[in-house]
N, C-alpha and C positions, 0 to 999 in steps of 0.2 A: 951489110945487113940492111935489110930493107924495112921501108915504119911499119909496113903490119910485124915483122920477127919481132923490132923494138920494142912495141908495145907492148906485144904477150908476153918478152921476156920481163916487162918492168910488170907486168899485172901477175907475173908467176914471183917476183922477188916481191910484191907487197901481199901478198895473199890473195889479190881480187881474183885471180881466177880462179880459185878454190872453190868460194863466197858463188863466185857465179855459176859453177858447176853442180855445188849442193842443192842452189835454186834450180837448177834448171831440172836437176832426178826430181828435185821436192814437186817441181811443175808436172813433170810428165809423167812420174810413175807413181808419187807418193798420195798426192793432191785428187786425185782421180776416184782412189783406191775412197777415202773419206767421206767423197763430196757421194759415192754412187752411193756407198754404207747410209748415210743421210736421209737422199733423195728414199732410197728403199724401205727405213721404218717411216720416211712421211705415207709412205704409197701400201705400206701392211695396214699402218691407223686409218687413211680415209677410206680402205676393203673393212675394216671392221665397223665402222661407224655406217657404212653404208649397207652392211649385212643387218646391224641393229635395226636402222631407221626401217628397213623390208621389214624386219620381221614384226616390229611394233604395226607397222601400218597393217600385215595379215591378221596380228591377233585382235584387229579391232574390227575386222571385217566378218560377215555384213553389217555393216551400217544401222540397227535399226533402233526402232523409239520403247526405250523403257520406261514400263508403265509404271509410276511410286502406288507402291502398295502401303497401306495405313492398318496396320495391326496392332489390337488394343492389348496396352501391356500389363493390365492391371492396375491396382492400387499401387504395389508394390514392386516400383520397377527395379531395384537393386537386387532384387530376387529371383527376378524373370528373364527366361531366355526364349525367345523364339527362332522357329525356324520354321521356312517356308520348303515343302519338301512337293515336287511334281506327283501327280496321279495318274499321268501319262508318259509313254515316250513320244519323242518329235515326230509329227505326221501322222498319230495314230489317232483314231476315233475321240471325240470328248464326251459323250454321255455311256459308251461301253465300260470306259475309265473309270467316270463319274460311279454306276451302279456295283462297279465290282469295288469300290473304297468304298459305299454305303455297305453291302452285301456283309464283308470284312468286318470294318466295325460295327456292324451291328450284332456279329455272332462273339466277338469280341466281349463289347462289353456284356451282351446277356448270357456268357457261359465265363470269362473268367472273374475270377474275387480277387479283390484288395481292400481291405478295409476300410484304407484314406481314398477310396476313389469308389467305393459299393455306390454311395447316395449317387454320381454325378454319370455312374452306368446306367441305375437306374431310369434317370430323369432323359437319357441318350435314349436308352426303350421307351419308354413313355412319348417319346418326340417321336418317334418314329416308328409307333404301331400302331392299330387300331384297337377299339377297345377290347375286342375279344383278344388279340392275339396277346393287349397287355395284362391282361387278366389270367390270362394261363402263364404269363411271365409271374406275377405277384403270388399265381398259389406256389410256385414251385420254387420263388426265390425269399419269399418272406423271410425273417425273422423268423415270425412263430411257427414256420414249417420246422420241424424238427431234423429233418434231411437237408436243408436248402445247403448250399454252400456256408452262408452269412452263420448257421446254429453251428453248422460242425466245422467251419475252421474258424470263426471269432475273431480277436484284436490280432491275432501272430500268424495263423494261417493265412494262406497262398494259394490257389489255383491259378496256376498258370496255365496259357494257352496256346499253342501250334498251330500256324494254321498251314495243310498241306496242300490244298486244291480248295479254287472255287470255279463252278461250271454255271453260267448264266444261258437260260435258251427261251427265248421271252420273258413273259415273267414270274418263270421259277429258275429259281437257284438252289444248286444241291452244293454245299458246304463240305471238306472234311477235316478234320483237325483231331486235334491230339491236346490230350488236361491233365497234370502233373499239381498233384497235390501234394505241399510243402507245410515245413513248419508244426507239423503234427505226428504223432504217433504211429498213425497206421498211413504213410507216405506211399500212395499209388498214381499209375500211369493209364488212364484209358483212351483210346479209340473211341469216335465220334463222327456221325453224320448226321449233318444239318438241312432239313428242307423247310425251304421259305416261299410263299406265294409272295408277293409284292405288287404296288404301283408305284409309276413311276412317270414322271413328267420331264419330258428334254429340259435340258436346259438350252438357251438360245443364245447365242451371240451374233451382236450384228454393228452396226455402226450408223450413228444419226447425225445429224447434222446440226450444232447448236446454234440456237435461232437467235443469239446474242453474238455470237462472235462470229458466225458463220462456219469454225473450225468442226473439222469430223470428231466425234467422240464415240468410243466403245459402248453399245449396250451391254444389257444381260437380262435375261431371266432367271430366275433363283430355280434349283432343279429341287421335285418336292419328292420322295420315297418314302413309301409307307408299308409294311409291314403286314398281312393281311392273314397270313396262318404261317405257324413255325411247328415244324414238327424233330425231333430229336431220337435218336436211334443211335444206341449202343454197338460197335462195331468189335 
């Protein structure tokens, strides 16, 4: 018998070649199976960390400088919510914007009623008419008109107001909307068209240079809209 037979025979009578046979499948077939399983959820997690980090760096993009806007909150700020809501879409004109959100609210407040908010419509026509035009607002909305809204719906009554079309072509606007009279007895629906003369002054944006820090800073000019004939027609 030769020393390599002797050997294997005494490693087969101690058990070591069992021992070494186990290790050696555990090496080549077992070990393999584990290490790739491993390497494969390290190699899923740094595809998903790497899909995040993309997608965070897209949703910050573009880049650009927000401006802090300063909105007064009142006396009472536990009270108060504000919200800043666009008068445009992106890339669209700014004083076409601008005139159809004055045009809006101002058929707004001087056609619809609410009792907790009548005074502060008023003082919105008033800001934004001239005197005749506010003058034909005050015969027709007063109190002591006995038609106006303010006599016939009072503390509980409602007009509310629709608006369905506004059409600006210099500066006249024809308005149309729809008044829903609530909270009262005789509860009706009317049709309404609004014509308004108006003036109106751009508003301007541009960018100056501040002569202390040298940095660029936003201008603006304030846009001014006034109100100059309103006429009202039953539809």
């Amino acid at each position: 018998m030769s020393t390599d037979e002797k050997i294997l025979a005494e490693s087969i009578r101690s058990g070591k070649y069992f021992e070494d046979a186990r290790g050696w499948f555990q090496a080549v077939y077992i070990g393999p199976v584990s290490e790739r399983t491993f390497f494969l959820l390290i190699a899923i997690l740094s595809l998903l960390v790497a899909f995040t980090s993309v997608s965070a760096l897209f949703s910050m993009m573009p880049i650009t400088e927000k401006r802090v806007q300063l909105i007064y909150a009142g006396d009472r700020m536990d009270e108060t919510v504000k919200k800043l809501v666009p008068i445009k879409r992106p890339n669209a004109a700014l004083n076409p914007a601008i005139i159809d959100f004055f045009v809006t609210h101002y058929v707004k407040a001087r056609e619809s009623y609410f009792a907790s908010s009548y005074l502060t419509n008023a003082s919105y026509v008033r800001q934004h008419s001239d005197d005749a035009a506010y003058a034909a607002y005050i015969a027709q909305n007063d109190v002591t008109n006995p038609a106006s809204p303010a006599a016939m719906l009072g503390e509980f009554g409602q007009r509310i107001l629709t608006i369905h079309s506004v059409d600006v072509n210099d500066n006249i606007a024809v308005v149309k909307f729809t008044t829903q009279q609530v909270g009262v007895e005789q509860e009706n629906k009317t049709r309404w068209t609004a014509r308004m003369e108006f003036r109106y002054t751009n508003m301007e944006v541009g960018e100056k240079k501040n002569a202390e820090t040298g940095v660029l800073e936003m201008t603006a000019t304030d846009p001014k809209f006034q109100v100059v004939n309103y006429e009202l027609e039953q539809k």
